[in-house]
N, C-alpha and C positions, 0 to 999 in steps of 0.2 A: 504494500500500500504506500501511500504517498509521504506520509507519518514514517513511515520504517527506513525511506530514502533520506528523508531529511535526518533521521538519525544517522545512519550510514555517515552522511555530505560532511555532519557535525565533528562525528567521531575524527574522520579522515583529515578533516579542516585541523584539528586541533593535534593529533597527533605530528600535521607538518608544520605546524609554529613552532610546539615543544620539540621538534629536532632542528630545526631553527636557530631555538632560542637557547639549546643546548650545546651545541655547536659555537656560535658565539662567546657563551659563558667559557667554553673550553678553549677557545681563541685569547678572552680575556687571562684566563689561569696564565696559559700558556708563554703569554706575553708580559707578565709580573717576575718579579721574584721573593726571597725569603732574607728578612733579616732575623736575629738569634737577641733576645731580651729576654734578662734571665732564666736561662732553658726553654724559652718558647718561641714557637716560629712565628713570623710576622708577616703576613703577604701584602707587598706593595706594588705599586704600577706608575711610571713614568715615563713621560715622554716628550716630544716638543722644544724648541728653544727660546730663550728670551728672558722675562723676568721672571720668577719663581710662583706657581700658584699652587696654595694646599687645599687639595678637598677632603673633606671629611662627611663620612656618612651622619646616618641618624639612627636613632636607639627603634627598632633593631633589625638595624638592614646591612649593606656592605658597599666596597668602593664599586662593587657593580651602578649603584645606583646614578654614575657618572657616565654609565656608557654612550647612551645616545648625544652626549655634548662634547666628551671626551677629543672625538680628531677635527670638533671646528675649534676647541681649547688650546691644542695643542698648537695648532697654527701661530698665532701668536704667545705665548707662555711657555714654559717648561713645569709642566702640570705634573704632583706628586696625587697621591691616592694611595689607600692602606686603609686592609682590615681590623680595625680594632681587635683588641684579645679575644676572641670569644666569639667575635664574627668572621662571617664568607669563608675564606679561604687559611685563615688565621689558627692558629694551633685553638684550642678548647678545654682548657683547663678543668678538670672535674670537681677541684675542691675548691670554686670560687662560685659564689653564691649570684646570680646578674640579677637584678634591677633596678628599676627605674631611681630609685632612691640611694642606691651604693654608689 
C-alpha cells in the first residue's frame, strides 16, 4: 500500500543521511588529533591561517558542533576546536561525576 512505501522512502531516506553524516563525523575524527592532560586524551581540531580563533562547544555536545562553519572559519583565522573531558571524541573518565552545576 501506499502507507508501507512511504515507510520504505522514510526508512531509506534516513539511513542515507546517517551514512552521511557518519562519514563526515569520521572525516572530522580523522582530521583532529590527541593531546595527553593528566593521563587523559584530548581530541582537538585545527586548521586555517591568520589570527587565532577558539571554539568551544556547549554542555553537552562537542567540537562537532563547529562543523558546518568550520572551512568558511578557517579561510580567514586559524581556528582551534577541542572536546572537552568527557565529551565527543575526548577520553571519558568514569570516576568524575558531569553536571551542569560541577
Amino acid at each position: 500500500s501506499f502507507v508501507i512505501l512511504l515507510d520504505r522512502l522514510k526508512c531509506l531516506l534516513y539511513r542515507s543521511i546517517q551514512k552521511k553524516m557518519k562519514m563526515k563525523l569520521a572525516t572530522w575524527k580523522n582530521s583532529g588529533k590527541y593531546f595527553t592532560y593528566k593521563d587523559y586524551k584530548i581530541f582537538y581540531k585545527e586548521s586555517g591561517t591568520g589570527d587565532p580563533l577558539l571554539l568551544t562547544h556547549g554542555f553537552p555536545t562537542s567540537s562537532w558542533d563547529w562543523n558546518k562553519v568550520w572551512d568558511s572559519l578557517s579561510k580567514q583565522y586559524k581556528v582551534y576546536a577541542m572536546d572537552m573531558l568527557g565529551y565527543g571524541f575526548s577520553s571519558k573518565p568514569s570516576v568524575r561525576k558531569y553536571s551542569v552545576r560541577h
